[in-house]
N, CA and C atoms as an extended XYZ file, in Angstrom:
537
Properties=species:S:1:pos:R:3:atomname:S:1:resname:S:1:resid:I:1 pbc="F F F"
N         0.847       -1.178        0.000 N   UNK     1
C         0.000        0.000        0.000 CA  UNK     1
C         0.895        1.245        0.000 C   UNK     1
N         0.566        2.398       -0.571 N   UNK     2
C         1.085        3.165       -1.166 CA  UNK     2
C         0.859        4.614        0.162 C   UNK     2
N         1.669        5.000        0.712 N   UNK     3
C         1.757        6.111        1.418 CA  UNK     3
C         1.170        7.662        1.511 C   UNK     3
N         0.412        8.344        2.144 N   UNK     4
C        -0.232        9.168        1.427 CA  UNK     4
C         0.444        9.815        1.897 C   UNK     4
N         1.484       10.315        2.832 N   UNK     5
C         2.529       11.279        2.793 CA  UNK     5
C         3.459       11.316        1.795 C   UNK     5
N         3.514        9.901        1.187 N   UNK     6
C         4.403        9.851       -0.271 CA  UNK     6
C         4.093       10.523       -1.225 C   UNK     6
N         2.914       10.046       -1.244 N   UNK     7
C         1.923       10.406       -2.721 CA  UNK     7
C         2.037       12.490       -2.328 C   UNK     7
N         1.783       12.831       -1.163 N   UNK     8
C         1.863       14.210       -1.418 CA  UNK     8
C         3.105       15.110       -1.169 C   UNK     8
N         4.253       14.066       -1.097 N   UNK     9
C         5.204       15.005       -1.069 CA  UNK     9
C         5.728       15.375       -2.762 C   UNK     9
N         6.263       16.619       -2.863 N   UNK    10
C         6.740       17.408       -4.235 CA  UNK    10
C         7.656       16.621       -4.848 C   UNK    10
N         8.749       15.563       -4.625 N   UNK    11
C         9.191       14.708       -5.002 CA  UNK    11
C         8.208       13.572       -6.243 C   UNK    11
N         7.404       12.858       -5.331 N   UNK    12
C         6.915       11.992       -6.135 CA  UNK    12
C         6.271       13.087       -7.613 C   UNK    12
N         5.571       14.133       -7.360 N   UNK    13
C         4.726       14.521       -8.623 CA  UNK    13
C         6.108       14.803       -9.599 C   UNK    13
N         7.355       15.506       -9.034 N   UNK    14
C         7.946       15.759      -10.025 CA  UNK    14
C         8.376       14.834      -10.655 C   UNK    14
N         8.435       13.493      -10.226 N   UNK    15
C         9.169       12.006      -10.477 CA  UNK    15
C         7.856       11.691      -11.659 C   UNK    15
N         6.828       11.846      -11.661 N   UNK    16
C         5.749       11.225      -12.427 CA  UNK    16
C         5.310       12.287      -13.271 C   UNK    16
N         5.323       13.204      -13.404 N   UNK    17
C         5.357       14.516      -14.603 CA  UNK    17
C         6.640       14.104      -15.544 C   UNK    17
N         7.988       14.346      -14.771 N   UNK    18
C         9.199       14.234      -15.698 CA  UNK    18
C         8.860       12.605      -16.817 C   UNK    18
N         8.407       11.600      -15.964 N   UNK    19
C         8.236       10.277      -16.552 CA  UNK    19
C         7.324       10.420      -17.486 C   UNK    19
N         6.205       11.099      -17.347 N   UNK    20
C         5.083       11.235      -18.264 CA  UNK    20
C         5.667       11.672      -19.164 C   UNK    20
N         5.857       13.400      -19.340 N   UNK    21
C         6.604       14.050      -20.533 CA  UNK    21
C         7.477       13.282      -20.948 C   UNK    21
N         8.273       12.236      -20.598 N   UNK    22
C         9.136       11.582      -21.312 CA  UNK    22
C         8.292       10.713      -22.337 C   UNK    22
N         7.622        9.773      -21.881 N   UNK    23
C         6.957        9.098      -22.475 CA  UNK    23
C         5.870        9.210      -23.477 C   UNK    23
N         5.293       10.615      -22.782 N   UNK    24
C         4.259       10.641      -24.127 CA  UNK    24
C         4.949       11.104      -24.861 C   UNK    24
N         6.051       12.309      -24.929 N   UNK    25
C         7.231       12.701      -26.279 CA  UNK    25
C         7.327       11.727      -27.083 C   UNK    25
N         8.000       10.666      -26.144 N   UNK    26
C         8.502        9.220      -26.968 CA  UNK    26
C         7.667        8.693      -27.577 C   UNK    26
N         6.176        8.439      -26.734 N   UNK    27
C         5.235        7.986      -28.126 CA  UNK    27
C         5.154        8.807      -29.517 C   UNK    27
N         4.947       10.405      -29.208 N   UNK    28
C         4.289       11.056      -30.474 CA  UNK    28
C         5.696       11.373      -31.315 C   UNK    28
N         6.597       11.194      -30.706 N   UNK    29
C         7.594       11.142      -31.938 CA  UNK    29
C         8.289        9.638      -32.911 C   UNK    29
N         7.761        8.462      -32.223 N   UNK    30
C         7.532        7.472      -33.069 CA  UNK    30
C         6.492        7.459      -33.925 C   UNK    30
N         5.741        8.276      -33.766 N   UNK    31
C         4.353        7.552      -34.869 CA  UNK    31
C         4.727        8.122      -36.142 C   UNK    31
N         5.928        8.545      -36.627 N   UNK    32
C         6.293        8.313      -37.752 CA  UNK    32
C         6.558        9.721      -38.331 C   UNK    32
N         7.104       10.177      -39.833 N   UNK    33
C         7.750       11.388      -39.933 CA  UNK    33
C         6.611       12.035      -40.489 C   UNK    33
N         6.373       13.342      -40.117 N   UNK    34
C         5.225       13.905      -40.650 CA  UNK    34
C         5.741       15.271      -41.321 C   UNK    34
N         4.658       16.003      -41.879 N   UNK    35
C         5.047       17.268      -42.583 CA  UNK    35
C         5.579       18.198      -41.638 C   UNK    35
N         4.936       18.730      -40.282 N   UNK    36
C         5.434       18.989      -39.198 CA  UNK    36
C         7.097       19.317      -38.920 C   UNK    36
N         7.028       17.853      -39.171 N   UNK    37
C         8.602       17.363      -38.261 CA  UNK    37
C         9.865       17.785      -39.007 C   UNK    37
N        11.260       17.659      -38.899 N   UNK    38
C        12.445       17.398      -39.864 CA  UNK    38
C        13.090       16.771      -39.014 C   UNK    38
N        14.047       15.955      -39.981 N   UNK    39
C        15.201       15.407      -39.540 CA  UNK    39
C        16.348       16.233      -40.109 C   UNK    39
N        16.176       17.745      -40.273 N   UNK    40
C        17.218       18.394      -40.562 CA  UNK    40
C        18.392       18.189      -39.297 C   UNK    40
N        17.842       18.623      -38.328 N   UNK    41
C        19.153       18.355      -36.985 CA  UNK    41
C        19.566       17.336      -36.856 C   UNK    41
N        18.965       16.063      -37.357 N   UNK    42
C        19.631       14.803      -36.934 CA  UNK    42
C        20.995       14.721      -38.349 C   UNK    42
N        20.626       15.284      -39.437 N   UNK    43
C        22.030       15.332      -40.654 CA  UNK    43
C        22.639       16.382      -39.964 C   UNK    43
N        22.373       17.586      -39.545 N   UNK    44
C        23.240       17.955      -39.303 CA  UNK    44
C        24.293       18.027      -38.061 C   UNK    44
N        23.322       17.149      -37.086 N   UNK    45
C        24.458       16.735      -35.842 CA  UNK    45
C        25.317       15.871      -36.425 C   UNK    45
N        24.881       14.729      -37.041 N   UNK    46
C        25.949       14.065      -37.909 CA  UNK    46
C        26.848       14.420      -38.761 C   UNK    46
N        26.724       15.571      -39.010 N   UNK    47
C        27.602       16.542      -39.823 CA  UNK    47
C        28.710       17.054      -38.664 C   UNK    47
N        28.712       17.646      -37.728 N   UNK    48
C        29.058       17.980      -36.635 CA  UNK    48
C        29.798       16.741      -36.320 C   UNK    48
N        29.676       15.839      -35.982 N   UNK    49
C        30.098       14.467      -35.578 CA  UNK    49
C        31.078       14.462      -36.550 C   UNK    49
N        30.849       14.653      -37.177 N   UNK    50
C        32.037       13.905      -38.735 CA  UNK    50
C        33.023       15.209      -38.560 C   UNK    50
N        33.096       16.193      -38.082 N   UNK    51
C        34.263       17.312      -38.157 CA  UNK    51
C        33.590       18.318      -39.068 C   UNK    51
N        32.151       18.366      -39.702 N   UNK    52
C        32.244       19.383      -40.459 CA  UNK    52
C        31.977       20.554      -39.272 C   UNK    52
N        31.846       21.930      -40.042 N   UNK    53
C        31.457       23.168      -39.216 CA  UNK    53
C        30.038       23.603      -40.273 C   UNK    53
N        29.054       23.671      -39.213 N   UNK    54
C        28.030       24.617      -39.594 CA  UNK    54
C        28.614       26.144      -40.397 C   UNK    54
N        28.234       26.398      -41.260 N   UNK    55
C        27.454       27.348      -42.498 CA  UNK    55
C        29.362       27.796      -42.918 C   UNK    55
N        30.663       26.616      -42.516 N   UNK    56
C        31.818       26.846      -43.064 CA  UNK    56
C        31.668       25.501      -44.231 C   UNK    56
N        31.200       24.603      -43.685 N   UNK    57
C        31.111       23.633      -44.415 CA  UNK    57
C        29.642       22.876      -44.805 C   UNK    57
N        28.694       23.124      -44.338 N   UNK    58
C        26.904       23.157      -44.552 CA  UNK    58
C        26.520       24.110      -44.443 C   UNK    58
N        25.286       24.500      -44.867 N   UNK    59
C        24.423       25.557      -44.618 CA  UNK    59
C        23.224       25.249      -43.575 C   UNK    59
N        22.806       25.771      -42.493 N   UNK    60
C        21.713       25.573      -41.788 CA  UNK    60
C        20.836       26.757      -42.302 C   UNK    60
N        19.928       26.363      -41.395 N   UNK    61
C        18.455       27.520      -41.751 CA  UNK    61
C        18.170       28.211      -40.026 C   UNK    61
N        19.028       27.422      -39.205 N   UNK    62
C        18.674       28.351      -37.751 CA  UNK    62
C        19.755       28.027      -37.052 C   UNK    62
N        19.821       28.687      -35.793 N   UNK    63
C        20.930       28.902      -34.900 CA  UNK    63
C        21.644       27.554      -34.953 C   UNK    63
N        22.926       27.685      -34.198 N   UNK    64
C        23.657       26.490      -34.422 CA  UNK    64
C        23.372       25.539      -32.697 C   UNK    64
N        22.586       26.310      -32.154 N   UNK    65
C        22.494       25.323      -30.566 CA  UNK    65
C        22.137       23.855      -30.668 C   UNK    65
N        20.473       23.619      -31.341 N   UNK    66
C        20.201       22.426      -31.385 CA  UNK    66
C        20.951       21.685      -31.857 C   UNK    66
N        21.792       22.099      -33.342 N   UNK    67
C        22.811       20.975      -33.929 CA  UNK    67
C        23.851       20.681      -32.641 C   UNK    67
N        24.356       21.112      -32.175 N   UNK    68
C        25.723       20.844      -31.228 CA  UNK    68
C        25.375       20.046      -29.465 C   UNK    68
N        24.336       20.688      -29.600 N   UNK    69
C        23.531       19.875      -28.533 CA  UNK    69
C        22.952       18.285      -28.741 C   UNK    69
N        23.005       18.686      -29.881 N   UNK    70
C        22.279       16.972      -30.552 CA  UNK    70
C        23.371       16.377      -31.015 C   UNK    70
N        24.446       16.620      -31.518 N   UNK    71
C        25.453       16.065      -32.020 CA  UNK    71
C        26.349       15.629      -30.241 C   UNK    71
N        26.298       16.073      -29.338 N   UNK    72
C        26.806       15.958      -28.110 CA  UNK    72
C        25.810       14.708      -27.895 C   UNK    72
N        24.486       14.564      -27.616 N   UNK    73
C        23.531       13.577      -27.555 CA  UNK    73
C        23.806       12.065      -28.497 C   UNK    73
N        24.071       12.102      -29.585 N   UNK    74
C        24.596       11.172      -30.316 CA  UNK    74
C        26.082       10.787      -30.111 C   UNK    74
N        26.808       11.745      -29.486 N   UNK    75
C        27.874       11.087      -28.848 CA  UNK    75
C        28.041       10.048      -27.543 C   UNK    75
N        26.829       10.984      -27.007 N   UNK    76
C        26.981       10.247      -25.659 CA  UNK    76
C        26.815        8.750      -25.666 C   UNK    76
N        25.039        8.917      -26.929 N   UNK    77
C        23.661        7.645      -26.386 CA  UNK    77
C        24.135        6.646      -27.449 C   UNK    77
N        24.427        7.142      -28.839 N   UNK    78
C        25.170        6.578      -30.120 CA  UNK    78
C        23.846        7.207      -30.940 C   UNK    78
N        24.387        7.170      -32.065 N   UNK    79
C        23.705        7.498      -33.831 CA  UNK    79
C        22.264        7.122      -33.833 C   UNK    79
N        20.930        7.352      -33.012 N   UNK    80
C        20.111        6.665      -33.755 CA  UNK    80
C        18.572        7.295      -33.801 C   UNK    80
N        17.776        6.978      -34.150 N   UNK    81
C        16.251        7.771      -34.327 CA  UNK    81
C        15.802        8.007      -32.434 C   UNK    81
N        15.751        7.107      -31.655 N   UNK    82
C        15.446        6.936      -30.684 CA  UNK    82
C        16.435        8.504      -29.621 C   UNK    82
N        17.508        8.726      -29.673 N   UNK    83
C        18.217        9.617      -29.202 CA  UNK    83
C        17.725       10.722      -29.899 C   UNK    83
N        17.333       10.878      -30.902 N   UNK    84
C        16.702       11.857      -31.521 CA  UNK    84
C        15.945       12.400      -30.573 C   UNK    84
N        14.951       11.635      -30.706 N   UNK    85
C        13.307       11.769      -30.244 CA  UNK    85
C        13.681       12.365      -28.649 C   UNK    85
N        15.437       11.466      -28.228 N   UNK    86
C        14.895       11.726      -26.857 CA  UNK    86
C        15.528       13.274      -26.396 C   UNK    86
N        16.206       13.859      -27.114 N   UNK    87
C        16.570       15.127      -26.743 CA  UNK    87
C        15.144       15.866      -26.815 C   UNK    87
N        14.425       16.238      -27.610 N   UNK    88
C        13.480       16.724      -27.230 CA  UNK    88
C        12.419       15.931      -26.285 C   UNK    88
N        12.590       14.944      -26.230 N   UNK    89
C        11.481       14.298      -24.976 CA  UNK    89
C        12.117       14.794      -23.452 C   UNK    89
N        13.518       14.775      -23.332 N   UNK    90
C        13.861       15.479      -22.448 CA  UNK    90
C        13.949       16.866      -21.805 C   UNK    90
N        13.896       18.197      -23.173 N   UNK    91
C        12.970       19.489      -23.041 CA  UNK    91
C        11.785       19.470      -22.615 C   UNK    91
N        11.055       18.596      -23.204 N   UNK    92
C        10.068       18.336      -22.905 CA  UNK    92
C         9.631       18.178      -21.245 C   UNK    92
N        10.234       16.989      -20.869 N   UNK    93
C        10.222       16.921      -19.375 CA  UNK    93
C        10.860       17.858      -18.162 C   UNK    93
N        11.860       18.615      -18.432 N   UNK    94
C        12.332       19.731      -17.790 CA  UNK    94
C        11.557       20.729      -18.117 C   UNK    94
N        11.063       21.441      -18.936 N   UNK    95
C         9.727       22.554      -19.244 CA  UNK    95
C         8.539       21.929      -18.026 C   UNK    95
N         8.406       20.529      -18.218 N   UNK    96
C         7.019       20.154      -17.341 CA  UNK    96
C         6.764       20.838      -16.019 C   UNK    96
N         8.105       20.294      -15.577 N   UNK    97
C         9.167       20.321      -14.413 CA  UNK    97
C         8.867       21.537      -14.042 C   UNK    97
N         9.752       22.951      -14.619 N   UNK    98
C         9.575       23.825      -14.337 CA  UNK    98
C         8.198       24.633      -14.471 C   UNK    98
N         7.220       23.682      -15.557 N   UNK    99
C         5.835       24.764      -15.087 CA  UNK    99
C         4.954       24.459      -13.638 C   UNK    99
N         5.517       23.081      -13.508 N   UNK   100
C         5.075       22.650      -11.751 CA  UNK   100
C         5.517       23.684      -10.787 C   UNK   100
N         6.869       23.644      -11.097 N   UNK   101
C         7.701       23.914       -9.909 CA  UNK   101
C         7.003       26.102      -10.118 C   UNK   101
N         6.764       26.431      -11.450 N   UNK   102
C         6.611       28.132      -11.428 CA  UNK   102
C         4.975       28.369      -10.821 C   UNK   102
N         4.021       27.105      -10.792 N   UNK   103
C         2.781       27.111      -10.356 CA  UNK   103
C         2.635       26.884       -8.890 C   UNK   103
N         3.507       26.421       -8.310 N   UNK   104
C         3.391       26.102       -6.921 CA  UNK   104
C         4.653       27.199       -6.380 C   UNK   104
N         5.003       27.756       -6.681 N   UNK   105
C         5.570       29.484       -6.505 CA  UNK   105
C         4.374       30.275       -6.677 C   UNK   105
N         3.393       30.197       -7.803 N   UNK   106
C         2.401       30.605       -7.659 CA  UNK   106
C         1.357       30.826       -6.484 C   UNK   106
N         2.002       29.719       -5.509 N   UNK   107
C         1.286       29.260       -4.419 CA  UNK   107
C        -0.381       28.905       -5.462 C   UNK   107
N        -0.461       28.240       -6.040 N   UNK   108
C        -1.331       27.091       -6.842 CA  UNK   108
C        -0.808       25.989       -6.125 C   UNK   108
N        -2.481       25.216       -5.488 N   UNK   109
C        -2.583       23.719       -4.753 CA  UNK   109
C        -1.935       22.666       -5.554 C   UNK   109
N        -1.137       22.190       -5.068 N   UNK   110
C        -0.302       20.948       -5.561 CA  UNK   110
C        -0.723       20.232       -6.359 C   UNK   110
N        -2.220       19.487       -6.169 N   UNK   111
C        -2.553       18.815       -6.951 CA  UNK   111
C        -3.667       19.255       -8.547 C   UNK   111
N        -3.599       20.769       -8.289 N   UNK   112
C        -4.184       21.785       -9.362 CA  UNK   112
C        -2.612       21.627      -10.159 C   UNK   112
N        -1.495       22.212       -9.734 N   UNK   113
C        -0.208       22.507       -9.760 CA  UNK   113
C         0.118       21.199      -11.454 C   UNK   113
N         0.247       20.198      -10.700 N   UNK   114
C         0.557       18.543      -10.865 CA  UNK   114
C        -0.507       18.419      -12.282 C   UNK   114
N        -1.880       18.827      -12.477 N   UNK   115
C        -2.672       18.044      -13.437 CA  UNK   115
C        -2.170       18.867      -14.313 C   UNK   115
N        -2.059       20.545      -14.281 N   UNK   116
C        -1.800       21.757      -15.099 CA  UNK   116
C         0.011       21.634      -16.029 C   UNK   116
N         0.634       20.888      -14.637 N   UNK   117
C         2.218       20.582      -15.583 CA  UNK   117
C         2.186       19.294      -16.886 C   UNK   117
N         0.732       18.490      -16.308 N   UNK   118
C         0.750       17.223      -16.985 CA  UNK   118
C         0.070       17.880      -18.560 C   UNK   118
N        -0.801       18.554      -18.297 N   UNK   119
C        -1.487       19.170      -19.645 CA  UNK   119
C        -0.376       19.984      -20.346 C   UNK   119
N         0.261       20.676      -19.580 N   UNK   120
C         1.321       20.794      -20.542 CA  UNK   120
C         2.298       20.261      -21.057 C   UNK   120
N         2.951       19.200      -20.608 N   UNK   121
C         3.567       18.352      -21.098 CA  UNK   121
C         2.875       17.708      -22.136 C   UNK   121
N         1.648       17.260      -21.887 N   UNK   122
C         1.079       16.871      -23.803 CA  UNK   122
C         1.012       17.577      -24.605 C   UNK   122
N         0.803       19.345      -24.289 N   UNK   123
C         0.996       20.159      -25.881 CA  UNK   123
C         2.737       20.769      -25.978 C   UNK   123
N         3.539       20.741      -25.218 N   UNK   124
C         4.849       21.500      -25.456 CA  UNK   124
C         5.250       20.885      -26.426 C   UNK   124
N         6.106       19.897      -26.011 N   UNK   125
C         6.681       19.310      -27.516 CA  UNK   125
C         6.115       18.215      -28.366 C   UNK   125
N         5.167       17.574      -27.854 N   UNK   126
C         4.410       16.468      -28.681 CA  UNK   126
C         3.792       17.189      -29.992 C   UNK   126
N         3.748       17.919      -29.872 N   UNK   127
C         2.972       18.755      -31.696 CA  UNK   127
C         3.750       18.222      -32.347 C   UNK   127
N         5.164       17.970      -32.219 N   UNK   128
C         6.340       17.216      -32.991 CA  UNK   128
C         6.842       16.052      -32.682 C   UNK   128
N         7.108       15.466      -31.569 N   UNK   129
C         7.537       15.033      -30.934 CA  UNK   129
C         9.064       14.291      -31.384 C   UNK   129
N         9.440       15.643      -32.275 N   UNK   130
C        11.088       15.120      -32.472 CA  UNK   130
C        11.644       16.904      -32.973 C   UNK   130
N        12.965       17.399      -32.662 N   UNK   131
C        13.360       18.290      -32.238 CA  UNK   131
C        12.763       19.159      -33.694 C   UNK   131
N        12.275       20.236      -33.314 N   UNK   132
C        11.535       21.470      -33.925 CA  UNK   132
C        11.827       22.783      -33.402 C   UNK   132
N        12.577       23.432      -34.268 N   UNK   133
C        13.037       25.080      -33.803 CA  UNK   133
C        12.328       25.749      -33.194 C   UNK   133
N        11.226       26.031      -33.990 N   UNK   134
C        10.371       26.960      -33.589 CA  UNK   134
C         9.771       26.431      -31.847 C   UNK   134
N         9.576       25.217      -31.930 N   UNK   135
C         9.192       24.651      -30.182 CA  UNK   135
C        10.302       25.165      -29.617 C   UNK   135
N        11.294       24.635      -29.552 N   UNK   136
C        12.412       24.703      -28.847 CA  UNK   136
C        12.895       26.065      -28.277 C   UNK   136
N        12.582       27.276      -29.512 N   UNK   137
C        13.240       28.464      -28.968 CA  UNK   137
C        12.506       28.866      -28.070 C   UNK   137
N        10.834       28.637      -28.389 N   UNK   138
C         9.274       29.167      -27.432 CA  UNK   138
C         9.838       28.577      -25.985 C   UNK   138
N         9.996       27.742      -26.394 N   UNK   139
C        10.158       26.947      -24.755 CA  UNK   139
C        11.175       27.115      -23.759 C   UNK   139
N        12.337       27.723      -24.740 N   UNK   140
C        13.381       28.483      -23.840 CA  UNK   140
C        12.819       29.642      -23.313 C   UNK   140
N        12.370       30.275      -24.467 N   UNK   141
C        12.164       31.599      -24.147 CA  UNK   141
C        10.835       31.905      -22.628 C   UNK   141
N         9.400       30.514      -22.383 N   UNK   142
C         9.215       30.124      -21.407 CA  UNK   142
C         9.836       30.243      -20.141 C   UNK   142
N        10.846       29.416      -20.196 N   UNK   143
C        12.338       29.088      -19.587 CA  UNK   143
C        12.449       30.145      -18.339 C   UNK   143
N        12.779       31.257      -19.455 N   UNK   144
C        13.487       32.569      -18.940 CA  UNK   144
C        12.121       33.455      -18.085 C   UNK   144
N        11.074       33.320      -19.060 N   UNK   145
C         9.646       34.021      -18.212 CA  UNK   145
C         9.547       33.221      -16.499 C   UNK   145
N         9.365       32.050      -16.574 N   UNK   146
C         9.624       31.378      -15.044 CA  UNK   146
C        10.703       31.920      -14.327 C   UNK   146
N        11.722       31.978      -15.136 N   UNK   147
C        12.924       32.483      -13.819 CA  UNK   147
C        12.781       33.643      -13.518 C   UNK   147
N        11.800       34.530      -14.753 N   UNK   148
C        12.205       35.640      -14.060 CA  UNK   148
C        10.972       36.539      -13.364 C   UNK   148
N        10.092       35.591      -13.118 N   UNK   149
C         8.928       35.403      -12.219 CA  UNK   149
C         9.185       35.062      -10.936 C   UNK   149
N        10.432       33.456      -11.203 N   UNK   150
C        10.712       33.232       -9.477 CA  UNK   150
C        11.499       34.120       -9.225 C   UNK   150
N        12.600       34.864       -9.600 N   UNK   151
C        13.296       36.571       -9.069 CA  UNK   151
C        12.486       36.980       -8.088 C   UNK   151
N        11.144       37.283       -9.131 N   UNK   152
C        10.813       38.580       -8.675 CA  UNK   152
C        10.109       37.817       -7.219 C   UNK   152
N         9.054       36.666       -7.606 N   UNK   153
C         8.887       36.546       -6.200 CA  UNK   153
C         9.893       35.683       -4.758 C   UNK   153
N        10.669       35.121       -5.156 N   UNK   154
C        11.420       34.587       -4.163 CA  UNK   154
C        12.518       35.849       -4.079 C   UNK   154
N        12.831       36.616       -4.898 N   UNK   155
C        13.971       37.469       -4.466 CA  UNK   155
C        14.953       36.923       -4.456 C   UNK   155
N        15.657       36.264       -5.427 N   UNK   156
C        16.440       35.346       -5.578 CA  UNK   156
C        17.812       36.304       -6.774 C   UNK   156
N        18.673       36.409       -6.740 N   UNK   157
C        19.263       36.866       -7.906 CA  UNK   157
C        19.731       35.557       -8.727 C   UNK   157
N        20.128       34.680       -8.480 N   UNK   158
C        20.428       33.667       -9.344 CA  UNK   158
C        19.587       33.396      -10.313 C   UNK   158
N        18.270       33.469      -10.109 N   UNK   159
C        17.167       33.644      -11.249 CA  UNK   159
C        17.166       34.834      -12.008 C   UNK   159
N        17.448       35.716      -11.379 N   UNK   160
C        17.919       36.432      -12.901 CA  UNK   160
C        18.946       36.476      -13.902 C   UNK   160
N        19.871       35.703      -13.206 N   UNK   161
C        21.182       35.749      -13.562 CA  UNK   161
C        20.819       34.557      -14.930 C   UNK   161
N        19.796       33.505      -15.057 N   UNK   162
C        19.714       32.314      -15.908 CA  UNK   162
C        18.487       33.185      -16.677 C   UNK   162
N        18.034       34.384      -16.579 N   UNK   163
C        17.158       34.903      -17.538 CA  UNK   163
C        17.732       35.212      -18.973 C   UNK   163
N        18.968       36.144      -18.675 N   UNK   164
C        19.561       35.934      -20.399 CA  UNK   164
C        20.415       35.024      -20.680 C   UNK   164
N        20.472       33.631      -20.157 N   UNK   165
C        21.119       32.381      -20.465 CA  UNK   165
C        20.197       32.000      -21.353 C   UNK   165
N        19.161       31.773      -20.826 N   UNK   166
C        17.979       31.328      -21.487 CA  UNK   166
C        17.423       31.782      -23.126 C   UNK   166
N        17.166       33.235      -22.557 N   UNK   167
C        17.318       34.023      -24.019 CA  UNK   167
C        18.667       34.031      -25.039 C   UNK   167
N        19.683       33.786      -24.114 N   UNK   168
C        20.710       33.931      -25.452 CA  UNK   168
C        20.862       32.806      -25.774 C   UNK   168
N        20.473       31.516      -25.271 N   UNK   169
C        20.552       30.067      -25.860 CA  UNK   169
C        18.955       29.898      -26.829 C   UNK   169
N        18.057       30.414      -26.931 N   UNK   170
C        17.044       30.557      -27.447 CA  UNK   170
C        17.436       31.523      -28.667 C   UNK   170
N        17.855       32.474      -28.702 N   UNK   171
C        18.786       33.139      -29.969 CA  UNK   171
C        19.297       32.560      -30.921 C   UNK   171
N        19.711       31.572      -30.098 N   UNK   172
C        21.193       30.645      -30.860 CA  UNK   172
C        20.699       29.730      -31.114 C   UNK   172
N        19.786       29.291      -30.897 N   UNK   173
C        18.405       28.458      -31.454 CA  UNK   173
C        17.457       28.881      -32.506 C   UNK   173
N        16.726       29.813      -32.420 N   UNK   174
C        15.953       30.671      -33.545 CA  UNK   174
C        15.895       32.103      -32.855 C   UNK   174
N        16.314       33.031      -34.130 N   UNK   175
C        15.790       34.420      -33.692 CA  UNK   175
C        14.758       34.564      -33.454 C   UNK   175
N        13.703       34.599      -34.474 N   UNK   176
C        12.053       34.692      -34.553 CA  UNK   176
C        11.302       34.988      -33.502 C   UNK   176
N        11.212       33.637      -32.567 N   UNK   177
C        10.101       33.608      -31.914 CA  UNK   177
C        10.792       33.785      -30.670 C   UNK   177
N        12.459       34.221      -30.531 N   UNK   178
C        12.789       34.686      -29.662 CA  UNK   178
C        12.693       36.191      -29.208 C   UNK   178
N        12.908       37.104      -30.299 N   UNK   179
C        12.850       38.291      -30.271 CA  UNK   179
C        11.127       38.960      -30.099 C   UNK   179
């Protein structure tokens, strides 16, 4: 039998949000390649891998973050569709993460908190559910709105200090929907 001091401490929800967003990512980015999607970052982390240099030796169409980040990911996990999927299944689950963790700063009831991170974890990155610029920069740029919400209310400077981390890694990702 299952503990109800367990079940309500902030631990377990973040343990079962992060798992969720993982998983449903992982489903909606197997169900196959759609108009949506590209596998532009996955050639060009492999490009990266092989020694070339972005726009010295390929041309991209957006910042150089996701390629080098994903090409680091295929180093780690090895070459394959599944590591793909999971770099963004893993944005995915840290965004969840942090809209829990910016709603219960909200002082929003835990278990309001918990259903609201889970709904978002099915629309953040599952629209694609394999790495997409335009998601990716929104979601940084997210990122930076939370931190610099918890600033203002915890009074924290370290949260501001990750506000233009955020934005300038979202830059370097896509201008667009950063600016």
């Amino acid at each position: 039998m299952i503990n109800k001091r367990f079940l309500n401490n902030q631990n377990y929800f973040l343990l079962v949000i992060f798992l969720f967003s993982l998983s449903i990512n992982q489903y909606y980015g197997n169900r196959g390649i759609f108009p949506i999607e590209s596998t532009a970052f996955f050639d060009t982390s492999y490009r990266i891998l092989q020694g070339d240099v972005p726009f010295k030796d390929f041309w991209i169409v957006s910042g150089v973050f996701i390629d080098y980040v994903q090409a680091v990911f295929f180093w780690l996990f090895g070459l394959n569709f599944q590591v793909y999927i999971f770099h963004a299944s893993l944005i995915n689950g840290l965004i969840s993460i942090m809209t829990f963790l910016f709603l219960i700063n909200l002082q929003i009831e835990k278990n309001y908190s918990f259903i609201y991170a889970i709904l978002f974890s099915v629309l953040a990155y599952t629209t694609s559910g394999t790495l997409y610029v335009d998601n990716h920069a929104s979601l940084l740029c997210v990122a930076a709105f939370y931190s610099f919400i918890f600033g203002i209310t915890n009074r924290k400077k370290k949260n501001f200090f990750l506000v233009p981390i955020f934005i300038g890694v979202a830059f370097l990702t896509k201008s667009a929907p950063t600016i």
